[in-house]
C-alpha positions as protocol buffer text, in pm:
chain_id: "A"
residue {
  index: 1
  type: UNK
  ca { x: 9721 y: 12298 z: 12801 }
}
residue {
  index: 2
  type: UNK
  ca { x: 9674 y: 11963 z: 12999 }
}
residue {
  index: 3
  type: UNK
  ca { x: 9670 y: 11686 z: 12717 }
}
residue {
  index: 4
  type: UNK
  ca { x: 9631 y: 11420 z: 12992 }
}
residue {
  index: 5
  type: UNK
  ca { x: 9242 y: 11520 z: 12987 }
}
residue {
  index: 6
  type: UNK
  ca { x: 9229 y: 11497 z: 12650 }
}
residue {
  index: 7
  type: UNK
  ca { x: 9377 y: 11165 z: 12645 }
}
residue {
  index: 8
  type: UNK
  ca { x: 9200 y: 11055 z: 12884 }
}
residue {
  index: 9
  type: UNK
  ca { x: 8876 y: 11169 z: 12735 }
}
residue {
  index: 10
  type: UNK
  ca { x: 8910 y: 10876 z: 12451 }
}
residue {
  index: 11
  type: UNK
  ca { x: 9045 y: 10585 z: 12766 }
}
residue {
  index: 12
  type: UNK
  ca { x: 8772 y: 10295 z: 12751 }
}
residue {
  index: 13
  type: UNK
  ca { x: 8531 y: 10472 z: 12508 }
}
residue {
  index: 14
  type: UNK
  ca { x: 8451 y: 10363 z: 12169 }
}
residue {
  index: 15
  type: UNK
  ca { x: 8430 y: 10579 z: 11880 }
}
residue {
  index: 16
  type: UNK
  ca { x: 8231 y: 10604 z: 11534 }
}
residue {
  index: 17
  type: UNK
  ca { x: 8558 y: 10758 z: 11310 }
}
residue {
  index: 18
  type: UNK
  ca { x: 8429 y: 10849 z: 10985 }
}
residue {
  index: 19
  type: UNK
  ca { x: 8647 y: 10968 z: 10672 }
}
residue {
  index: 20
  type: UNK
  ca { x: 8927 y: 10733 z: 10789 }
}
residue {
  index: 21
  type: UNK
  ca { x: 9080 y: 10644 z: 10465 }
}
residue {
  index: 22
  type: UNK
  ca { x: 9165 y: 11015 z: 10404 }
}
residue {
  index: 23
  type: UNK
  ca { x: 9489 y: 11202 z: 10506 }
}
residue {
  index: 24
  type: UNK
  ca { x: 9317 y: 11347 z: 10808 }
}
residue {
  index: 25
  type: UNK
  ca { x: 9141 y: 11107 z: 10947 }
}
residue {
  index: 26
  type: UNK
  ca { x: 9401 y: 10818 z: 10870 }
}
residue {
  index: 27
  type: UNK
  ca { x: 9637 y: 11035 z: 11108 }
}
residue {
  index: 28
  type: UNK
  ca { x: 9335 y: 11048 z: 11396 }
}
residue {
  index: 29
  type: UNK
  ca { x: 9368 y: 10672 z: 11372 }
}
residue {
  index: 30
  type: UNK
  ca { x: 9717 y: 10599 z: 11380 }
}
residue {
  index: 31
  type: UNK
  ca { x: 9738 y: 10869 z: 11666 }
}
residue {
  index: 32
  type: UNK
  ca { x: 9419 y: 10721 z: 11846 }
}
residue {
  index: 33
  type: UNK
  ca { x: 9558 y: 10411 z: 11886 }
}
residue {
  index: 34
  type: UNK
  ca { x: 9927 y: 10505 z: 11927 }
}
residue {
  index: 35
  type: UNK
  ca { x: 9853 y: 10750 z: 12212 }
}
residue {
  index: 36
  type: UNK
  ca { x: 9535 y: 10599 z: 12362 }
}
residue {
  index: 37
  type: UNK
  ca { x: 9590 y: 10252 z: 12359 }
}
residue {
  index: 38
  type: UNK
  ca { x: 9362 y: 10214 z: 12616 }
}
residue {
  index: 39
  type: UNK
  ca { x: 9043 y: 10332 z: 12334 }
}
residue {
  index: 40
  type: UNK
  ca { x: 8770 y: 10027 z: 12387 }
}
residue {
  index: 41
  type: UNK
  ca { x: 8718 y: 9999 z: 11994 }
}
residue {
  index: 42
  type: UNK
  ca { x: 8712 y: 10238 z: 11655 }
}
residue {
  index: 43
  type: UNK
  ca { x: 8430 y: 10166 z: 11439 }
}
residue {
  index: 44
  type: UNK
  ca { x: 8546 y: 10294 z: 11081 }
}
residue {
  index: 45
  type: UNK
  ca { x: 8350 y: 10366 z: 10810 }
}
residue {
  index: 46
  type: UNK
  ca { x: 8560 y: 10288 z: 10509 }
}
residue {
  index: 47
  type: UNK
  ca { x: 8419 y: 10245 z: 10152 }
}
residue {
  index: 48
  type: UNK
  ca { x: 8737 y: 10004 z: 10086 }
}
residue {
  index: 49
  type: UNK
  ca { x: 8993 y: 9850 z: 10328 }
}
residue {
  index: 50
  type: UNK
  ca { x: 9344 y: 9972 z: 10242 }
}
residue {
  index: 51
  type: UNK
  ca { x: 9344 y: 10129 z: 10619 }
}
residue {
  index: 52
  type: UNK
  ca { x: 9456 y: 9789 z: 10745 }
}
residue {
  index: 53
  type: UNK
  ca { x: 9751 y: 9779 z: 10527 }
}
residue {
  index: 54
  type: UNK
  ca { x: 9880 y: 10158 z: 10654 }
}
residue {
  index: 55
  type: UNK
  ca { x: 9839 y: 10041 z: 11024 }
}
residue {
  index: 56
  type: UNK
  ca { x: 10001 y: 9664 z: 10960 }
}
residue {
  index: 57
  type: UNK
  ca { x: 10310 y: 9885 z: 10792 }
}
residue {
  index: 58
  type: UNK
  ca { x: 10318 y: 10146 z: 11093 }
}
residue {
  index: 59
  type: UNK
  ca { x: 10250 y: 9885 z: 11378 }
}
residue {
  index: 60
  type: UNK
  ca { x: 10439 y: 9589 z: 11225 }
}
residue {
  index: 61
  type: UNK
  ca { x: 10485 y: 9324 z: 11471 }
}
residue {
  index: 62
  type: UNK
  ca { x: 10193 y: 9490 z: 11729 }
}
residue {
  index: 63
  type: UNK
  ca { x: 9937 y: 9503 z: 11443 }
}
residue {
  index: 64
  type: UNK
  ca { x: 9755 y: 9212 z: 11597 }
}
residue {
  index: 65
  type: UNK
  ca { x: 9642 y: 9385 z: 11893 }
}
residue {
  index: 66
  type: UNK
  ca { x: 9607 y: 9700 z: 11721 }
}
residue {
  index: 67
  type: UNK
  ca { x: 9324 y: 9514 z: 11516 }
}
residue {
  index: 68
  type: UNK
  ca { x: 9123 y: 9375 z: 11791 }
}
residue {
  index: 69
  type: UNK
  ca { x: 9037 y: 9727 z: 11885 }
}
residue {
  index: 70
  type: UNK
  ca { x: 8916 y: 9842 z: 11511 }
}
residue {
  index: 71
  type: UNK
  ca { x: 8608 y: 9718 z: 11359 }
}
residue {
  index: 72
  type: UNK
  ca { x: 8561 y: 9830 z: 10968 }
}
residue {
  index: 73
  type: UNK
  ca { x: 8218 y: 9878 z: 10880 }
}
residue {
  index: 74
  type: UNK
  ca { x: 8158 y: 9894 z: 10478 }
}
residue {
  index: 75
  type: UNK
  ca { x: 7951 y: 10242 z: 10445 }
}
residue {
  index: 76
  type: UNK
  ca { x: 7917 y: 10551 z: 10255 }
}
residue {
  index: 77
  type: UNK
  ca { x: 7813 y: 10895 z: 10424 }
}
residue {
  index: 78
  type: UNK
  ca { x: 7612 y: 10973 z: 10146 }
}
residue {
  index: 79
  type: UNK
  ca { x: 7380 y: 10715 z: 10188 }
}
residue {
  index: 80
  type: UNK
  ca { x: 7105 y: 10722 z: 10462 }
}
residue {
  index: 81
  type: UNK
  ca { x: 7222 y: 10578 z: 10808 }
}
residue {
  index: 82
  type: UNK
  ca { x: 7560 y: 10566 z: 10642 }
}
residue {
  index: 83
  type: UNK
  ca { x: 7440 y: 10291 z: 10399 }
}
residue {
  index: 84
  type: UNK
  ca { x: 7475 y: 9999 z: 10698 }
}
residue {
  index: 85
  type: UNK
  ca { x: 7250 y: 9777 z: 10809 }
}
residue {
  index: 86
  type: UNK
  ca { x: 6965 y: 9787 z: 11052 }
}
residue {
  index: 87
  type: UNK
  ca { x: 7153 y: 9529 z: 11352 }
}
residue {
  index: 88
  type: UNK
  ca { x: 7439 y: 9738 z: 11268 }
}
residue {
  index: 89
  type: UNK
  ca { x: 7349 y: 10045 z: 11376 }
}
residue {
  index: 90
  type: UNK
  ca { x: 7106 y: 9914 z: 11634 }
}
residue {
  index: 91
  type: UNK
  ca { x: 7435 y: 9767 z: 11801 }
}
residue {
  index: 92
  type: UNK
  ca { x: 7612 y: 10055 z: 11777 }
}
residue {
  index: 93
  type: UNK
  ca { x: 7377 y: 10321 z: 11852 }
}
residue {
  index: 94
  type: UNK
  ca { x: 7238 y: 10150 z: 12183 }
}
residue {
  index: 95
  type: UNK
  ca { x: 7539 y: 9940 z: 12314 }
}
residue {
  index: 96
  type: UNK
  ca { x: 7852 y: 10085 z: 12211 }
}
residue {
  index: 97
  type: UNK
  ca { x: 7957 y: 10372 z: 12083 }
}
residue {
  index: 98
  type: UNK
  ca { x: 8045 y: 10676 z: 12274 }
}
residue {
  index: 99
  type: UNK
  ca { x: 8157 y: 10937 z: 12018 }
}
residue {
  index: 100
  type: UNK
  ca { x: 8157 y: 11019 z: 11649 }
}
residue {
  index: 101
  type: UNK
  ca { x: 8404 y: 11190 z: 11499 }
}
residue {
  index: 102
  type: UNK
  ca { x: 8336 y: 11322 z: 11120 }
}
residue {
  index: 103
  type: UNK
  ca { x: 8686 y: 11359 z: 10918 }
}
residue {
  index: 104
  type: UNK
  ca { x: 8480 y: 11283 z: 10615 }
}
residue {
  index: 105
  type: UNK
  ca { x: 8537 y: 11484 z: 10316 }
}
residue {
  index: 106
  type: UNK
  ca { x: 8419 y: 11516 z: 9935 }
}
residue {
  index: 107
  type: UNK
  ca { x: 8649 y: 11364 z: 9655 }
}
residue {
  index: 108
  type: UNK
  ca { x: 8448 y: 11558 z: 9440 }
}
residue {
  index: 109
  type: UNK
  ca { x: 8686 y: 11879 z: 9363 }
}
residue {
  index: 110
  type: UNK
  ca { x: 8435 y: 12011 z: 9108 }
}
residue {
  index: 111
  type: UNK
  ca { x: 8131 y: 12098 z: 9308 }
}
residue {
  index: 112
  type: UNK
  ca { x: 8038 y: 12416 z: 9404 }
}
residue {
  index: 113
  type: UNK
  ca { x: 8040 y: 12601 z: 9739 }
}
residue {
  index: 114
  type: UNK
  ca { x: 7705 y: 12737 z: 9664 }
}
residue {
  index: 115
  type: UNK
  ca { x: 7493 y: 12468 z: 9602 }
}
């Protein structure tokens, strides 16, 4: 398989990442940005902001440029248009971003499947 394309795919885009507090989608991240460095920005959703201190411990010293390409955004999936606010989305729906990628998951482990 030719991972140069996929690379590639992600090289001056940015990219809605949401779930990016969780195991999976804190490993896109770290990989995103260790791989791609050329990614034009990562809008996260988060609901809290303990993703800056896993990529200050894994980037140390290069944090600081590592940062100017992520932009938190305080949301919640559940919430209609991710519970942000109208400029917002307006920015990132028309200007900016390229991609979404949905690692979101439940922290609920006592719902049914068959709801």
């Amino acid at each position: 398989m030719d991972t140069t394309a996929i690379v590639g795919c992600f090289r001056n885009r940015s990219i809605l990442i949401t779930g990016s507090t969780g195991y999976l989608g804190k490993l896109l991240v770290e990989k995103m940005l260790r791989v791609q460095p050329e990614v034009r920005k990562l809008y996260l959703l988060i609901v809290d902001n303990d993703l800056f201190d896993v990529l200050r411990e894994q980037h140390g010293a290069d944090f600081q440029s590592v940062k100017n390409k992520i932009r938190p955004l305080a949301g919640d999936m559940s919430k209609e248009n991710f519970g942000l606010g109208s400029s917002e989305i307006v920015h990132m729906s028309l200007q900016d971003v390229d991609a979404i990628v949905n690692s979101a998951a439940t922290t609920n482990f006592y719902i049914t499947l068959f709801a």
